[in-house]
KOLMITI-463938 format. One record per atom (N, C-alpha, C): z, x, y; residue in three letters. Coordinates in steps of 0.02 Angstrom, whole numbers, plus 50000, padded with zeros to 5 digits. Layout:
ZXYALA
...
This chain:
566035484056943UNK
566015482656871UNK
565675488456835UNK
566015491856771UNK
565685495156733UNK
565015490756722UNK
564595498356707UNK
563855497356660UNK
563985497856583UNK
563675493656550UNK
563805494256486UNK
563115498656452UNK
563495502256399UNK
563205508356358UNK
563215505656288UNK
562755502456266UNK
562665501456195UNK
562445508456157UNK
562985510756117UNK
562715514856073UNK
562665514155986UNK
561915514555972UNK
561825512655906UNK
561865517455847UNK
562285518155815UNK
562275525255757UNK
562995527255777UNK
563425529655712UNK
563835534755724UNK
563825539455707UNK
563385542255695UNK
563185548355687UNK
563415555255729UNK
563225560855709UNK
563465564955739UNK
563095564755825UNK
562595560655865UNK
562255560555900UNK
562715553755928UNK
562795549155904UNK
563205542255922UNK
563775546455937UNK
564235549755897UNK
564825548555913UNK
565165553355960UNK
564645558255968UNK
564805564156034UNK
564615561256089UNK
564005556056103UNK
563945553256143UNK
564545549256178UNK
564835545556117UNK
565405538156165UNK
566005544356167UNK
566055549456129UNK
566905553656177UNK
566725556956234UNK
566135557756241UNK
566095559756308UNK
565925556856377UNK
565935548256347UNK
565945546056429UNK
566845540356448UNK
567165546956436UNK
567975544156467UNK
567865547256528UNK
568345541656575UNK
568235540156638UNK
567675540956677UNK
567135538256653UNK
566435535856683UNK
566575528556711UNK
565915528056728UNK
565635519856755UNK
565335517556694UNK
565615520956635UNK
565315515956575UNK
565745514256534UNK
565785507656522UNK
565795504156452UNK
565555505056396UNK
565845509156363UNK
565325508656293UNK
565565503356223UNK
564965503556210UNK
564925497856132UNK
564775502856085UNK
564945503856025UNK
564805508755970UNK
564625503955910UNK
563845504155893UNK
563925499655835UNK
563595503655780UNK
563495500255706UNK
563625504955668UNK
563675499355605UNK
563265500755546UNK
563295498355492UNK
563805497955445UNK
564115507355452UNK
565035507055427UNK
565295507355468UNK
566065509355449UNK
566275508455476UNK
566695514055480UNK
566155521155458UNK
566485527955469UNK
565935531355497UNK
565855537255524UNK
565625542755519UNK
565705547755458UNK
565045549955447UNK
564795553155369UNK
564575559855391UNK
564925566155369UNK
564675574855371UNK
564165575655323UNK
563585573355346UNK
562985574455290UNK
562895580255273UNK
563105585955286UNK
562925594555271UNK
563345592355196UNK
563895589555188UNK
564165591155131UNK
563935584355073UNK
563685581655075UNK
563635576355030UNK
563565577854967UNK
563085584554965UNK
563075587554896UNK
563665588154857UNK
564245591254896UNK
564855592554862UNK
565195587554844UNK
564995582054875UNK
565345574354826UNK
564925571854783UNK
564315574554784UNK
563925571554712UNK
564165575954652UNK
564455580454649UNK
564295587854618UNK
565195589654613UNK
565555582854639UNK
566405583554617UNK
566695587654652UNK
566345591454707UNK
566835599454714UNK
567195592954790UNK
567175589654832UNK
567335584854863UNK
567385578854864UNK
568105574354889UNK
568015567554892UNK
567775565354943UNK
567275558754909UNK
567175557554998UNK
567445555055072UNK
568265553355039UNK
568455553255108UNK
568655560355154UNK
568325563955118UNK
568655571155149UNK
568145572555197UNK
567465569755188UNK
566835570355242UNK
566715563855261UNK
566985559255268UNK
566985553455292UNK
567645551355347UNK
567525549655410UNK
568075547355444UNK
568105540555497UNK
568415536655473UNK
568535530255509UNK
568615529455589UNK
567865526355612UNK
567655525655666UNK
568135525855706UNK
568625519055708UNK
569245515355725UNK
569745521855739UNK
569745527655696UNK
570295529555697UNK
570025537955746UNK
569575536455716UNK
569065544655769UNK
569275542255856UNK
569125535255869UNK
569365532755941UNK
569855528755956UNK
570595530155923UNK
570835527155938UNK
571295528955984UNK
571245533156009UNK
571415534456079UNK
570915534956154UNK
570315532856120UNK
569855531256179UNK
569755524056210UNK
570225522756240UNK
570015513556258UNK
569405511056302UNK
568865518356316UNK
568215516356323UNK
567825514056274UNK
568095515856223UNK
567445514256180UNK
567785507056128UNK
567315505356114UNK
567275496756087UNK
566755498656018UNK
566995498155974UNK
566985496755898UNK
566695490155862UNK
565825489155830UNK
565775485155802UNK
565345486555731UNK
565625483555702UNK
565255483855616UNK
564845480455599UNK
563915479255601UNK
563815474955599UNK
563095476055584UNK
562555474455557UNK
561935477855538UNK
561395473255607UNK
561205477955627UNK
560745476755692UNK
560025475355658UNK
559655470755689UNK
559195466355670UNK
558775469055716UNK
558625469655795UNK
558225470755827UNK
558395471855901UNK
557855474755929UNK
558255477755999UNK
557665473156043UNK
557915467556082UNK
557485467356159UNK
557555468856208UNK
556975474056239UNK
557055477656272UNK
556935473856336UNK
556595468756350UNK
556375463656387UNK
557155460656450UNK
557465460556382UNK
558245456856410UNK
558675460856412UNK
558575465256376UNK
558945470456374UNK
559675470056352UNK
559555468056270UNK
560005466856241UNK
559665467856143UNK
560445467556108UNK
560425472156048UNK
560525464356019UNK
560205461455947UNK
560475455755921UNK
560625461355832UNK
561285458855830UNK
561525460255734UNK
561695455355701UNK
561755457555635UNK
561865450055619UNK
562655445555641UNK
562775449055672UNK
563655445755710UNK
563365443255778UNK
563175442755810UNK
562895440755869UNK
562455446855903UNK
562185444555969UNK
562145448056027UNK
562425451556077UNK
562335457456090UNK
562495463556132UNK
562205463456170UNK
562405463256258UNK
561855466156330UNK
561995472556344UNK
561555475256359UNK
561475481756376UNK
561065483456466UNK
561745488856468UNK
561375492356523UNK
560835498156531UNK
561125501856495UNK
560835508356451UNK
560775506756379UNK
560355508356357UNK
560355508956257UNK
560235516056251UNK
560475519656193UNK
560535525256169UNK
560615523156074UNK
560065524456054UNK
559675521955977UNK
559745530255945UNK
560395532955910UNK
560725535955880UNK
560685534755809UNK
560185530655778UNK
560215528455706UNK
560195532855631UNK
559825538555660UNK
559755543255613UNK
558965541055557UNK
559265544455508UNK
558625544455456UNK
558675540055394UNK
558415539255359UNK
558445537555273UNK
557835539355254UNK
557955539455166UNK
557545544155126UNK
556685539455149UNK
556315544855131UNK
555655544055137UNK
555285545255064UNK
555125539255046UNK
554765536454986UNK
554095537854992UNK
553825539855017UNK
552995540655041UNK
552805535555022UNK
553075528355011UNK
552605523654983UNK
552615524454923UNK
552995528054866UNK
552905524654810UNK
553485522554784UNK
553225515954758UNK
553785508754749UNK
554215513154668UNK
554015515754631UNK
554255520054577UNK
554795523754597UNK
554655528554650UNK
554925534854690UNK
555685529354683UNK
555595523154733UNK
556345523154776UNK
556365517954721UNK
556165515554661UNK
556555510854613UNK
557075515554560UNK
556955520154565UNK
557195525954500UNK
557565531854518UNK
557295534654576UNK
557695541054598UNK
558235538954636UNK
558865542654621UNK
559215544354667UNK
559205546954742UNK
559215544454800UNK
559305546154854UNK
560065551354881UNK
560075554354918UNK
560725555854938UNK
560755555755005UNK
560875551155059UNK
560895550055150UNK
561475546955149UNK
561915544455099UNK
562665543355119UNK
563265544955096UNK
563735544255084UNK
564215544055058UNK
564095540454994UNK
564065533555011UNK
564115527354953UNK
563375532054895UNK
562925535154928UNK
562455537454864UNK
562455543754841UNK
562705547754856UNK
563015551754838UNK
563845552754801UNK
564245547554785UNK
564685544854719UNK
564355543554686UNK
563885535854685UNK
563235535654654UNK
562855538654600UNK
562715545554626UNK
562495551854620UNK
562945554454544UNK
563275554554599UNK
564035558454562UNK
564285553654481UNK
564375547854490UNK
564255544554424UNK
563755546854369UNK
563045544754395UNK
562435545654354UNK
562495551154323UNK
562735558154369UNK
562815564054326UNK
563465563254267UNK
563845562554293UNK
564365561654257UNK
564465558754182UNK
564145550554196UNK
563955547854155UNK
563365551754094UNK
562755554454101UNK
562355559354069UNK
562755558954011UNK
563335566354020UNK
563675569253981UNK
563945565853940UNK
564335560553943UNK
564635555853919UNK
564185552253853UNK
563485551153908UNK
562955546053858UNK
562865552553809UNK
562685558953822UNK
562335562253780UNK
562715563653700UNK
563635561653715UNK
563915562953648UNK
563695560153608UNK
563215552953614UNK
563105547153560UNK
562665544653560UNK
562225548653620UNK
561515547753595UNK
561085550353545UNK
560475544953548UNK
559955548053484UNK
559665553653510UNK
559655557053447UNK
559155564953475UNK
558525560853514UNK
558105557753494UNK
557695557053528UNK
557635554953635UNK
558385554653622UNK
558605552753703UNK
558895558653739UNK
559135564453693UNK
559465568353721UNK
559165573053787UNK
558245573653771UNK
558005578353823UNK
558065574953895UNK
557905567153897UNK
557895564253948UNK
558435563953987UNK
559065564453947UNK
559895564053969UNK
559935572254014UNK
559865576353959UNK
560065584753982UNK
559585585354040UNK
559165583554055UNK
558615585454117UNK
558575582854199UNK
558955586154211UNK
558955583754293UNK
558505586554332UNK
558305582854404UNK
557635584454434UNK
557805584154504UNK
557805588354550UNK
557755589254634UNK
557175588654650UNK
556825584054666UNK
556185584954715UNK
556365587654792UNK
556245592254818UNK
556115593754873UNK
556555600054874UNK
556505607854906UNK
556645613054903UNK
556885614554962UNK
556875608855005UNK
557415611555068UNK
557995612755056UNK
558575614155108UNK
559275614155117UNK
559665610055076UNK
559485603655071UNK
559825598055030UNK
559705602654953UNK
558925598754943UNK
558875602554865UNK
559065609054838UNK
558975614754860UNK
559265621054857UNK
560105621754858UNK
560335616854887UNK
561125618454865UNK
561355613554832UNK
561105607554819UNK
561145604054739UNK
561365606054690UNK
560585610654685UNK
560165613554623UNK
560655620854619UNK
560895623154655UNK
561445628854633UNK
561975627154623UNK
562325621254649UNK
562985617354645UNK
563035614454556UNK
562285610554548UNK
562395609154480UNK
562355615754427UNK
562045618654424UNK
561795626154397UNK
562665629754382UNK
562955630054452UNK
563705631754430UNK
564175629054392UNK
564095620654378UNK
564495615554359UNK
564345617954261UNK
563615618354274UNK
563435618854206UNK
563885624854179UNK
563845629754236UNK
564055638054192UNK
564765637254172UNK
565055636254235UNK
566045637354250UNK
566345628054232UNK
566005624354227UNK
566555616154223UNK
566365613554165UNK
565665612354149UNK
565575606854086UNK
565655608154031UNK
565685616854009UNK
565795619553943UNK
566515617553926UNK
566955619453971UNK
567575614453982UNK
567865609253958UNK
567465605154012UNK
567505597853989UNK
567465594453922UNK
566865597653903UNK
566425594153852UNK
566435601253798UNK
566915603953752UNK
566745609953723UNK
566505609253653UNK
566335601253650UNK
565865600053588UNK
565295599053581UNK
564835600853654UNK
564145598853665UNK
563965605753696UNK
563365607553676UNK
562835612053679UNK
562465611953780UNK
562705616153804UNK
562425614753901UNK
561995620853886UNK
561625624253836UNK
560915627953850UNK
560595623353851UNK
560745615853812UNK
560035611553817UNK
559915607753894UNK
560445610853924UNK
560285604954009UNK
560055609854049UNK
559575606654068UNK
559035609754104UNK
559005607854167UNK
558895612054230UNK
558865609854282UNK
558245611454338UNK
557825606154353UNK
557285608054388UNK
557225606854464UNK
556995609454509UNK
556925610254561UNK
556235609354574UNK
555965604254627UNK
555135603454601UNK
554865604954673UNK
554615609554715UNK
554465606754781UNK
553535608554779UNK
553385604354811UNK
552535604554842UNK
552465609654904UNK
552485613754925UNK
552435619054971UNK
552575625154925UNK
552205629654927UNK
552405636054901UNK
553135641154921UNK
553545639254951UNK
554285640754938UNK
554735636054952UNK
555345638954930UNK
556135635254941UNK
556055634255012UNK
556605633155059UNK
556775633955121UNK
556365635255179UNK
555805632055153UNK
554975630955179UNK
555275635355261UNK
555765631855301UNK
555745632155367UNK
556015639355395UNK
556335643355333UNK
556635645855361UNK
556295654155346UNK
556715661155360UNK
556185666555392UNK
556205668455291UNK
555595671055295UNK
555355675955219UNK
555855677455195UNK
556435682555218UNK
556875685655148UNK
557405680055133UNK
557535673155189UNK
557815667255146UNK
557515664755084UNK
556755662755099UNK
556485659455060UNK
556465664854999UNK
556335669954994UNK
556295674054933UNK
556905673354905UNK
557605674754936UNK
558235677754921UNK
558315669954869UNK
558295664754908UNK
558525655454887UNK
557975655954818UNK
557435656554788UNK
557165655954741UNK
557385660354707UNK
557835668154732UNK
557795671454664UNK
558625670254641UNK
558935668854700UNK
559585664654687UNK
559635661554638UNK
559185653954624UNK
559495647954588UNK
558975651054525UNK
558475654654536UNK
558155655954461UNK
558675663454412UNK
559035665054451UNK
559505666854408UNK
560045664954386UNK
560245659754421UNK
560735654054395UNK
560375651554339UNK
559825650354327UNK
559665645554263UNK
559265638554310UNK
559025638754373UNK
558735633654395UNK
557745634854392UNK
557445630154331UNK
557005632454346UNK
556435627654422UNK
556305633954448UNK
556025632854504UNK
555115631654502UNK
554995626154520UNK
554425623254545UNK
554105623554587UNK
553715628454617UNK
553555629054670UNK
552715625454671UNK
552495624554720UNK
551695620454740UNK
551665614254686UNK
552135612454674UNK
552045604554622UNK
552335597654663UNK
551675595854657UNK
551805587954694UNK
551915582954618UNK
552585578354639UNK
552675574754585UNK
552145568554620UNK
552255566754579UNK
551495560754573UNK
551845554554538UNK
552175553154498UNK
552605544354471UNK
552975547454437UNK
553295541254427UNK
554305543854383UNK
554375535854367UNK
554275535954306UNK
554635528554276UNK
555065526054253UNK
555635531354279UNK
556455530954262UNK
556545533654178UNK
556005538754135UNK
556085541154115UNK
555705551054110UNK
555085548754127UNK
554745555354127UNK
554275554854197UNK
554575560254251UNK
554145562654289UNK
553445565154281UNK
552965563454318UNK
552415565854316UNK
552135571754415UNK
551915576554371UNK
551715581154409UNK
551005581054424UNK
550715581254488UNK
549685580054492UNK
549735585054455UNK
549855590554431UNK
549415594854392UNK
549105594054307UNK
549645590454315UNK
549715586254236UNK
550245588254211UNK
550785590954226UNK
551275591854178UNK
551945586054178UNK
552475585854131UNK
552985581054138UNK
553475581754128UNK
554065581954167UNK
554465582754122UNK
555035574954102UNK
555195575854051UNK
555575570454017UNK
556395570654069UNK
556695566354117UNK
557285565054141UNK
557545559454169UNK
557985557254146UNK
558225550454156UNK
558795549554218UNK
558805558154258UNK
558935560354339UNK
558575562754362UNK
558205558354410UNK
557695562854466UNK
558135561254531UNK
558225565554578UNK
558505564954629UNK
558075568154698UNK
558065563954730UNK
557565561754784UNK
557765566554839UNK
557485572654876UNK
557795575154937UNK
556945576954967UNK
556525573354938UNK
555965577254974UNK
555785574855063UNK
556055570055095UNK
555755567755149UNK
556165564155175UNK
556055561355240UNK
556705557755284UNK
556025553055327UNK
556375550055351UNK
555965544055392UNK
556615540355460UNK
556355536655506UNK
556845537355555UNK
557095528755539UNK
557715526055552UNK
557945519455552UNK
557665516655608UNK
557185513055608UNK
557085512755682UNK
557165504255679UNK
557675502955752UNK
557665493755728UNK
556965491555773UNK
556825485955746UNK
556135481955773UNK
556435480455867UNK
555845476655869UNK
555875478055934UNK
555295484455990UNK
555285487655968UNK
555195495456003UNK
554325494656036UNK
554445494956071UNK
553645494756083UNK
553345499556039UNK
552715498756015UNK
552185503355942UNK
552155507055972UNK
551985509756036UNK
551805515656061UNK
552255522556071UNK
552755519356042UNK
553415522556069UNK
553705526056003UNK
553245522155944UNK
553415524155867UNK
552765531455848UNK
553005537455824UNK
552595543255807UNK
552605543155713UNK
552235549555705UNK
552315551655620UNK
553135552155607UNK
553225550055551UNK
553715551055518UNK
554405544855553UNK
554175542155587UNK
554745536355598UNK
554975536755651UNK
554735543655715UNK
555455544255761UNK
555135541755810UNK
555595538755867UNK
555475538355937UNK
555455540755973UNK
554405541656007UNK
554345547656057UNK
554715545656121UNK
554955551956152UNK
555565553156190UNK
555315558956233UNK
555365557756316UNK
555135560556335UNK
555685567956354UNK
555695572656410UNK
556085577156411UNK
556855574756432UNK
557205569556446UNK
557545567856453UNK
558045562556403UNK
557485563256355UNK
557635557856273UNK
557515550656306UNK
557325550156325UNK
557055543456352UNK
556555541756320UNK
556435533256301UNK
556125532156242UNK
555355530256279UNK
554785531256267UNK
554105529956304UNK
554025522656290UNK
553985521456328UNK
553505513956340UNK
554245508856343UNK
554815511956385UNK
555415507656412UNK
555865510456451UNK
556295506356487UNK
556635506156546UNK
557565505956498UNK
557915513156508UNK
558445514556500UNK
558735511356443UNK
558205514556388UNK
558295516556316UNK
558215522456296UNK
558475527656279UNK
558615532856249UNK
558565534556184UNK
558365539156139UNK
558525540556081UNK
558765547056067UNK
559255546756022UNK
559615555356006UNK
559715556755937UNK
559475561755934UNK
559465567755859UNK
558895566055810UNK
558895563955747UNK
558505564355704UNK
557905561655718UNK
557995553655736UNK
557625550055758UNK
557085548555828UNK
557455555055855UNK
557085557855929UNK
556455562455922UNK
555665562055939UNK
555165565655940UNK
555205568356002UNK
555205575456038UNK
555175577556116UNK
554545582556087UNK
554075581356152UNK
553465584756137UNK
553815591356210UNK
554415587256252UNK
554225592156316UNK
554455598256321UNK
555065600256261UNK
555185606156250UNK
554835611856244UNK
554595615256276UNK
554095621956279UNK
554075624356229UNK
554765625756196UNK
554995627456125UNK
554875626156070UNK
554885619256068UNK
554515615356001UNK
554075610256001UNK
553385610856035UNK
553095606656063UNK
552705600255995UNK
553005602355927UNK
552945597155893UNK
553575593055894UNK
554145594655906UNK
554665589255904UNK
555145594955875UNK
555785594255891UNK
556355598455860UNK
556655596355771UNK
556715603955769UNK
557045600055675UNK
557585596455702UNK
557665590955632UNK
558255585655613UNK
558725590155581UNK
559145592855628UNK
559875593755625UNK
560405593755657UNK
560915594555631UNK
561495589955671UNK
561495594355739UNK
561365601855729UNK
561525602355820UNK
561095600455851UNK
560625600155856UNK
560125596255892UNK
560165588055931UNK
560555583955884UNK
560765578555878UNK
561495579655938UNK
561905585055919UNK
562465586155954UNK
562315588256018UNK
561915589656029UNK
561715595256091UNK
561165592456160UNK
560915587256118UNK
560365578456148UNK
561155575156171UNK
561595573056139UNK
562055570656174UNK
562535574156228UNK
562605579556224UNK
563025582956280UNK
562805581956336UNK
562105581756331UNK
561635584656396UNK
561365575856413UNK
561465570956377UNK
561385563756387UNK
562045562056427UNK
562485562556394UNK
563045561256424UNK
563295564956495UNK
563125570956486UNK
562975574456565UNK
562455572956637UNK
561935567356612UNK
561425563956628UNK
561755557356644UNK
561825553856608UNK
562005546456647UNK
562595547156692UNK
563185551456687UNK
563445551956728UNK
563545553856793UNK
562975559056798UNK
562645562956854UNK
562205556156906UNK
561865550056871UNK
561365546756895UNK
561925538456926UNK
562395540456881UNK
562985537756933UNK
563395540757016UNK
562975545557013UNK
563505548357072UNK
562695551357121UNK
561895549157086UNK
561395548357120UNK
561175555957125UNK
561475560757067UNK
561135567157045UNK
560445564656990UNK
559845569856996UNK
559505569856951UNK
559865575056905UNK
559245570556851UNK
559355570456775UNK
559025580756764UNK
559405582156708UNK
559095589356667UNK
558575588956619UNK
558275590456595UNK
557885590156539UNK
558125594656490UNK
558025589556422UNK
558305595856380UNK
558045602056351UNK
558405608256335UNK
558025613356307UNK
558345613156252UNK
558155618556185UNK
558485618856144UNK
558445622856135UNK
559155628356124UNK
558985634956085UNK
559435636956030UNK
559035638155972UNK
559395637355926UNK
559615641755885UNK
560295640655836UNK
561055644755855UNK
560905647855775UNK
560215647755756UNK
559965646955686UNK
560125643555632UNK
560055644755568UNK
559835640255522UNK
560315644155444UNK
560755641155406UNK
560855642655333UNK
560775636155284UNK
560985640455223UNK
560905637955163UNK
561565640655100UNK
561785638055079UNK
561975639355013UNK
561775637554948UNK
562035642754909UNK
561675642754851UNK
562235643354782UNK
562605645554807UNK
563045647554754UNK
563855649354780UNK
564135653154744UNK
564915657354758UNK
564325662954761UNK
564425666054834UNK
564095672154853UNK
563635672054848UNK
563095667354850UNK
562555668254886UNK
562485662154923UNK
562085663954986UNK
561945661055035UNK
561415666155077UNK
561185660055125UNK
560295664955145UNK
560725662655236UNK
560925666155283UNK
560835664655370UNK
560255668455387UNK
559845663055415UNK
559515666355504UNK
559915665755559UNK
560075670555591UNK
560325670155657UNK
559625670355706UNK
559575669855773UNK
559135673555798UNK
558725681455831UNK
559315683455793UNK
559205688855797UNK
559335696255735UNK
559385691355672UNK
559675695655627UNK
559615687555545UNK
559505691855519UNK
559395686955447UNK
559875692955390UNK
560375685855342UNK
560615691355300UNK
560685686255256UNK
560805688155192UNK
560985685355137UNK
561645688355099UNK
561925684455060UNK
562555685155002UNK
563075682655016UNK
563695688054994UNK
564485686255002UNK
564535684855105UNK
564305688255111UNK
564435689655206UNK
564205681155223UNK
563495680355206UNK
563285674555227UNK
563525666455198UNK
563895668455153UNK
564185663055109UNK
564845662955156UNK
565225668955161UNK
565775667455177UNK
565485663255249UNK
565005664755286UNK
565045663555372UNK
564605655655367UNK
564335652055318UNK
564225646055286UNK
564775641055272UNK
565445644255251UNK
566035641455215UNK
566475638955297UNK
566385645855338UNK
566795645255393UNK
566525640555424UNK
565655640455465UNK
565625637455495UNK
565575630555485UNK
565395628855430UNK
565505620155397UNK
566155618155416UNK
566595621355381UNK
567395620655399UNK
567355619255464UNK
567345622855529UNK
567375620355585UNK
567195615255626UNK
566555611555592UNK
566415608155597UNK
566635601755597UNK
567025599255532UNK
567325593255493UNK
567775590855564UNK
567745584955546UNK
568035579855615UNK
568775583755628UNK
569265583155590UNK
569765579955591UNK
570305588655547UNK
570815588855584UNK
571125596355555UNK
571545591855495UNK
571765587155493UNK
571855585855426UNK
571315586255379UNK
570695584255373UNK
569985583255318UNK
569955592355308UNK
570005597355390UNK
570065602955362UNK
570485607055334UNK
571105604055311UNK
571585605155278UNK
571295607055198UNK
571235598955186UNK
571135597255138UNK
570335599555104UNK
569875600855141UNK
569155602355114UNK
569425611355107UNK
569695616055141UNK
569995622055118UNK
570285621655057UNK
570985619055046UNK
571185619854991UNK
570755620454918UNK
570295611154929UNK
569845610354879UNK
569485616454866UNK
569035620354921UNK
568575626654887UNK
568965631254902UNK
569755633554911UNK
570075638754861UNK
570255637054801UNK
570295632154786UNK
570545630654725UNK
569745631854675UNK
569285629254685UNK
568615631354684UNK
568525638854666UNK
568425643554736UNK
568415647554735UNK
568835651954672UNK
569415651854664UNK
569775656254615UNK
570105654054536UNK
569615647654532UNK
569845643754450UNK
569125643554432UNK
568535640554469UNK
567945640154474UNK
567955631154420UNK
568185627654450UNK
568405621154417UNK
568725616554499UNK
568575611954471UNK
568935605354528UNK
569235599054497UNK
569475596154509UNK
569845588354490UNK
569695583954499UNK
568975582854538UNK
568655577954580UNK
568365573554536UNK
568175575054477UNK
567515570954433UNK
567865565754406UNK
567825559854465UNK
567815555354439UNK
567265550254413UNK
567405545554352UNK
566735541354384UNK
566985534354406UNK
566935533054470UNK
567225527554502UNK
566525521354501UNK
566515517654471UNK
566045509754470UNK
566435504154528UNK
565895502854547UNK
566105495854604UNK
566075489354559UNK
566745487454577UNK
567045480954553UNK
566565475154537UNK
566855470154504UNK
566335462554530UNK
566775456354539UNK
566455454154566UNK
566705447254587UNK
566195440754575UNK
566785435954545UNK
566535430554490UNK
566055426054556UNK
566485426354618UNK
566305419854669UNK
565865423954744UNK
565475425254769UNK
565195427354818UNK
565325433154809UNK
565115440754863UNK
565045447454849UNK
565225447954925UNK
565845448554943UNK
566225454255016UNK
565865462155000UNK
565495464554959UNK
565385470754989UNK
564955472355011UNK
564775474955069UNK
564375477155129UNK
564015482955088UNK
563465482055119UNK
562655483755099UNK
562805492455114UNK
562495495855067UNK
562675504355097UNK
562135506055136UNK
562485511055216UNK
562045511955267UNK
561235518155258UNK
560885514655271UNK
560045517955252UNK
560295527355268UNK
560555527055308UNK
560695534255341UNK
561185536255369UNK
561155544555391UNK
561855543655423UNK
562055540855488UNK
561515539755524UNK
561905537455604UNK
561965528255579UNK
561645527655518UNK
561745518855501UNK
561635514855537UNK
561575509155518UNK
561365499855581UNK
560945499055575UNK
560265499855529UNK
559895497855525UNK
559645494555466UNK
């Protein structure tokens, strides 16, 4: 009899995991809050119109439907016992032989109830349209609003200066220059202002000096003004407040400062670290249990020599925990020991604009047209599916050489007079929790 493989998340860590155990001794279960897999590198570009989101979104069902190992369920997971060794959601109960807790992240509120009542988040698809409305909408409100509303309308706000925020904040910055004068050629876009707020003294905190210089002098010549060492402090869904004392008036603050891990209950405490993830020893094995696993975001490894605080949350990392998982349980079927993982990493970009972009390689750092173009490529390669890369090409040539898109819609979710069929949007990208 197969062993059964509960895997939780479809994430990019979930779903490399279940294609790679055809013709094993495993059974796998794939569960999962949607009922797609979500390319979080691009989410920006569906808040920001230059993408739809089914173009970075792809249906679980249809990603495996030529894998008749893997087993497909939609269903929001409640808690894991590890005791019995089984998964309960709200559709029933799952037994497990192995668990592999693939859940991913969602935004991190530090605790203030303001932060996540008012700001925009962006960790999915569904909030990032969302997104994409609120902006949209702005423009719309600002034809007929009172002057006294207008600063709050024109003023949009990025908290956090990583990767996410930094290509936002140039994505909108472009929309302003090349699309909305356009759109709207009876309204004034010197008055929309765009701020970038981060608490650390640069952009791209993580990445080497001439990024972080190149990414601040990037979007501050776009017209993004940049915030550097400012901790926002409350936002009451009209005017941000900064500890230093300053404010600015915006009725868009958009949330990218922090991530936290989905973690379902259950877990033994000891096994829970800073920031949400599950410590995991060199084999991603979860501490304080018996053949539970965790992979990518949500994974802390102290045993990597390499990064003996824990590896960054990104997708190869996430991709690269599963190769070497999936190379592992299979091996411990045939009574090989297990590898431990290393990580070495293939470096780090950013975009910022049409022609600019900041790469670290490991062995060479460059910025501009070169690094934009090798940003454009390798995303592209990435995307599931050679149809989505069909279609996500065309979109940024058409981009690229009109400097305009077709995408801006503003799509609102329906209502219904008698009960509500629509399913709750997933905290993150590996989702189920």
């Amino acid at each position: 009899m197969k062993k059964k493989l509960v895997i939780l998340g479809g994430g990019f860590a979930g779903l490399q995991l279940a294609k790679r155990m055809k013709h094993t001794g495993y059974e796998v279960l794939l569960i999962d809050h949607n009922n797609f897999h979500q390319f979080q590198p691009l989410f920006y570009q569906v808040a920001t119109g230059r993408l739809e989101p089914s173009a970075i979104s792809f249906p679980l069902r249809k990603v495996f439907q030529h894998e008749k190992h893997v087993h497909i369920r939609i269903s929001e997971i409640l808690s894991v016992d590890t005791a019995a060794q089984k998964v309960v959601t709200a559709d029933g109960e799952h037994a497990y032989d192995v668990l592999v807790i693939a859940t991913g992240c969602t935004t991190n509120f530090f605790g203030n109830k303001n932060f996540e009542r008012y700001c925009f988040p962006m960790k999915s698809t569904g909030e990032a349209v969302e997104l994409r409305n609120r902006i949209l909408l702005n423009f719309e409100d600002a034809l007929s609003a009172p002057a006294e509303q207008q600063e709050e309308i024109m003023n949009i706000v990025i908290a956090g200066g990583g990767p996410t925020g930094v290509e936002l904040a140039g994505s909108l910055a472009e929309m302003k220059k090349y699309i909305l004068p356009r759109d709207y050629p009876d309204m004034d876009f010197s008055r929309l202002a765009i701020y970038l707020v981060e608490g650390g003294p640069n952009t791209l905190q993580a990445m080497s000096e001439a990024s972080r210089v190149k990414s601040k002098q990037y979007l501050e010549d776009m017209g993004v003004h940049v915030l550097t060492n400012a901790l926002a402090a409350d936002y009451d869904g009209h005017t941000l407040k900064l500890k230093d004392g300053r404010e600015i008036k915006t009725r868009t603050m958009i949330w990218s400062a922090g991530i936290t891990g989905n973690i379902p209950a259950g877990l033994p405490a000891e096994s829970i670290v800073r920031g949400g993830r599950i410590k995991v020893d060199g084999y991603n094995k979860a501490e304080g249990t018996d053949n539970v696993y965790a992979l990518g975001d949500i994974a802390y490894m102290e045993a990597d020599a390499g990064y003996p605080k824990g590896h960054p949350q990104v997708a190869n990392v996430a991709i690269n925990q599963a190769k070497l998982l999936a190379d592992n349980l299979k091996d411990t079927l045939k009574g090989k020991p297990m590898k431990a993982f290393i990580y070495r990493s293939p470096g780090s970009m950013a975009t910022v604009g049409k022609h600019k972009a900041v790469v670290d390689l490991p062995f060479i750092s460059f910025q501009g047209r070169l690094a934009w173009f090798t940003w454009m490529f390798l995303h592209l390669m990435l995307i599931l599916s050679v149809r989505n890369k069909f279609f996500i090409f065309i979109n940024w040539a058409i981009s690229y050489f009109t400097n305009d898109t077709t995408l801006r819609l503003i799509l609102r979710p329906g209502r219904k007079e008698q009960g509500d069929l629509s399913p709750t949007l997933s905290k993150g990208e590996g989702g189920g929790v």
